[in-house]
C-alpha positions in Angstrom: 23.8 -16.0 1.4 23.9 -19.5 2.5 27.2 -18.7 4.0 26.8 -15.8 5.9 22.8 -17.3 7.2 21.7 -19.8 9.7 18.4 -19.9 7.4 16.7 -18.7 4.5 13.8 -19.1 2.8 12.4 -20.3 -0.7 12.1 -18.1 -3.5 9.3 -15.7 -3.9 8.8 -14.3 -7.1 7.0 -10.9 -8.0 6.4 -10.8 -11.6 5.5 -6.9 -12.3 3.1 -5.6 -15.3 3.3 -6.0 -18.6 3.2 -1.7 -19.5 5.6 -1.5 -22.8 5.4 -2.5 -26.7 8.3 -4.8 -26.6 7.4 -6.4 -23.4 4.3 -7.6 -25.4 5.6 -8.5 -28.3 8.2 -10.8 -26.2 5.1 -12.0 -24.3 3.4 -13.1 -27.6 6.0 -14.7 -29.0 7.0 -17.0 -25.3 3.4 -17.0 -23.7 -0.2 -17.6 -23.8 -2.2 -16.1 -22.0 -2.5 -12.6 -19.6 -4.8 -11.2 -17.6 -6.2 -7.8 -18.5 -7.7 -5.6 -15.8 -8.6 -1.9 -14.6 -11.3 1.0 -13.9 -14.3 1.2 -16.6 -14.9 4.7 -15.7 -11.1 5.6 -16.1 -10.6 8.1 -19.0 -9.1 6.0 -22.5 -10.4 2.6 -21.0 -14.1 2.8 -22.5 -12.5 3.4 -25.8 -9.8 0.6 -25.6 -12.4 -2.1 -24.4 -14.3 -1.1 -27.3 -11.6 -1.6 -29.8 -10.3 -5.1 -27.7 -14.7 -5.8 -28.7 -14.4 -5.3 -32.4 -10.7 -7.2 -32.4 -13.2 -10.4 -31.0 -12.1 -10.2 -27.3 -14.6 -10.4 -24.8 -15.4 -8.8 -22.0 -18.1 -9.5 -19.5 -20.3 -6.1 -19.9 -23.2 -7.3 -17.6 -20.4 -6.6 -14.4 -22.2 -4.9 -12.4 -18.8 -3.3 -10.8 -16.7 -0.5 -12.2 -13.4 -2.8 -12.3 -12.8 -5.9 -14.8 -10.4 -8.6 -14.8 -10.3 -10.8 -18.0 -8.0 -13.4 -18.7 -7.2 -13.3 -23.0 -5.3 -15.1 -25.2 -2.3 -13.1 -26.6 -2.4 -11.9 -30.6 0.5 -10.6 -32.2 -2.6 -8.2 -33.8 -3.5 -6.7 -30.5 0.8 -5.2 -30.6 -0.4 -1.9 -31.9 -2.6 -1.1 -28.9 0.8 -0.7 -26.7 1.0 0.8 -24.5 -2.3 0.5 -22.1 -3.9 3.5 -21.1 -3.6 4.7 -17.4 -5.4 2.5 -15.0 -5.1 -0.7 -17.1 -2.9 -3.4 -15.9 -2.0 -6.6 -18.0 -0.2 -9.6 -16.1 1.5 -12.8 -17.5 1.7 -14.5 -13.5 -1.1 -17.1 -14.5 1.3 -18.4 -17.8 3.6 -20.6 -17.1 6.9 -21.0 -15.6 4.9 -17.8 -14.1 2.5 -19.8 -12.8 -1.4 -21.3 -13.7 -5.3 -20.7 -13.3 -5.0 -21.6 -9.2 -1.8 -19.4 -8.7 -1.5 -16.3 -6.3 1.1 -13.2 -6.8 2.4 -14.5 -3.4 3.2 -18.3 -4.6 6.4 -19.3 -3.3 8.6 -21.1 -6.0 11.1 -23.6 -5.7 14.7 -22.6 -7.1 14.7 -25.0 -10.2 10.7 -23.1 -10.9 12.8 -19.7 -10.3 15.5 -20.8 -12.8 12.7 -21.3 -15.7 11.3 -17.7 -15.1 14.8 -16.7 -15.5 15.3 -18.0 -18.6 12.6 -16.9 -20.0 12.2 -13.5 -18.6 13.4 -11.1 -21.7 12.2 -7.5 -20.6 10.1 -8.6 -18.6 10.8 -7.3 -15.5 10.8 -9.3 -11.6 11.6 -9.2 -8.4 12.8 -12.1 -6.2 12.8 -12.2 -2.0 14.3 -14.2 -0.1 13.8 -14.3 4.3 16.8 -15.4 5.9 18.3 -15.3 9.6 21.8 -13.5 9.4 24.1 -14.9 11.2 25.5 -12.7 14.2 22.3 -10.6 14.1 20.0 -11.2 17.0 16.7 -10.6 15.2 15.5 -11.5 11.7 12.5 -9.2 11.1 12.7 -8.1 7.7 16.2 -9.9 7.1 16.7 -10.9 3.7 18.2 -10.5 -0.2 16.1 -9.0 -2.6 17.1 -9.8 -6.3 15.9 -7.2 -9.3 15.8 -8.2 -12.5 14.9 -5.4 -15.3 13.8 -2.9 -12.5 16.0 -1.1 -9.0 15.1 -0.9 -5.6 13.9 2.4 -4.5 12.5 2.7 -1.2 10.0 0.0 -0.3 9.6 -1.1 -4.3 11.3 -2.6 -6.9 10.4 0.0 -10.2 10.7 -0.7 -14.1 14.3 0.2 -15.2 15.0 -2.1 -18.3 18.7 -3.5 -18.4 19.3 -3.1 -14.8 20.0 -5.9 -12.8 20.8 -5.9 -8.2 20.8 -7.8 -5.6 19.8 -5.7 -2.4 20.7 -7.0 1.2 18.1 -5.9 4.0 18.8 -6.0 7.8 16.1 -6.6 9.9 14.5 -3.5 11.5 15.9 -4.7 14.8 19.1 -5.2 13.7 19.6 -2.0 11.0 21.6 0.8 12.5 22.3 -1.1 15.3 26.0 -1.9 16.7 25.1 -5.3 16.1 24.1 -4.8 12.6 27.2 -2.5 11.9 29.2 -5.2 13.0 27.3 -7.6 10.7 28.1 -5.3 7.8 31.6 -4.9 8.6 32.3 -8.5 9.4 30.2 -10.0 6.3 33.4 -9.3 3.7 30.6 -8.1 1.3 31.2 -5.0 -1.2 27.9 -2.7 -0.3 26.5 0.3 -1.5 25.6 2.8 1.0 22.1 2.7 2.8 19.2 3.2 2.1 16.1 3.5 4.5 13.1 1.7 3.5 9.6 3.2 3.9 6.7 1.8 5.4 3.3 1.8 3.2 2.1 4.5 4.5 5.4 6.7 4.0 6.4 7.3 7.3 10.1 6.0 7.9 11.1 2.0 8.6 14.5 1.1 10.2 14.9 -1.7 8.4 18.0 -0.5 6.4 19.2 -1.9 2.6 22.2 -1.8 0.8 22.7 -3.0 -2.7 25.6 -5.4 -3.4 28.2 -4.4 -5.8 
């Protein structure tokens, strides 16, 4: 990447949910702490708070709103309840290399901080984005190498696929499908995959083009 850019940026990091059995049990084993959250009124969730109560782990009943967030300390006991019900997410991005109790999901990380998630990553499963200027390509909107670790590219989202691994390259969407950007592509001496057009969030159709590297 550092070859082919005039710039890129740092690392940021998107570690997804915790949503299967061995995920957990890898968690409990390397972690401390995760951060439970979802919909009281969802169907299975009354039930599943109730047995996280009697286990001994607390949750603020006097919220007023319909949605919790709890941060909880991780038991190897709490294994069997894997995995959540629908509408509960669980989230290790306040542990450490992951990040702490001040952290954001959009904390930038430096490479040596990326390097410890790495390491200690197991099933979990991440996505990594990089911004870079390609050189040769007049804009740089939406340029950039997307890195999957445990999950693929499909569309506008990295999804759960255990054991896969890609790095995706994007063109900017003033550069994809244009002569410049075929040139790019041509001229980069990379080994690509054939395109695919990302989505915007509300479905309809983005030019910003992506290719996976082989």
């Amino acid at each position: 990447m550092r070859d082919l850019a005039d710039w890129n940026g740092v690392p940021w990091p998107q570690l997804e949910e915790v949503t299967t059995r061995e995920q957990y049990l890898h968690a409990v084993h390397t972690f401390s702490v995760g951060r439970v959250g979802g919909e009281r009124h969802l169907s299975g969730i009354g039930p599943y708070l109730g047995e996280l109560a009697r286990r001994g782990i607390a949750f603020d009943r006097k919220e007023p709103s319909h949605l919790f967030i709890v941060d909880m300390q991780l038991r190897p006991d709490l294994a069997d309840l894997w995995p959540l019900p629908e509408g509960m997410t669980f989230h290790l991005n306040l542990t450490p290399p992951f990040g702490g109790p001040d952290s954001e999901p959009e904390d930038d990380c430096s490479e040596e901080e990326l390097d410890r998630m790495v390491s200690v990553l197991g099933p979990l499963t991440m996505s990594v984005s990089w911004n870079c200027g390609w050189r040769g390509v007049p804009e740089f909107k939406n340029c950039g190498v997307q890195l999957c670790l445990n999950s693929v590219w499909t569309d506008q989202y990295a999804e759960s696929a255990p054991g896969e691994f890609g790095v995706w390259v994007a063109l900017g969407s003033r550069a994809a499908w244009s002569p410049a950007g075929e040139a790019w592509l041509r001229d980069s001496g990379l080994t690509l995959g054939e395109p695919r057009r990302a989505d915007n969030a509300n479905g309809a159709a983005a030019p910003t083009q992506r290719r996976q590297l082989r």
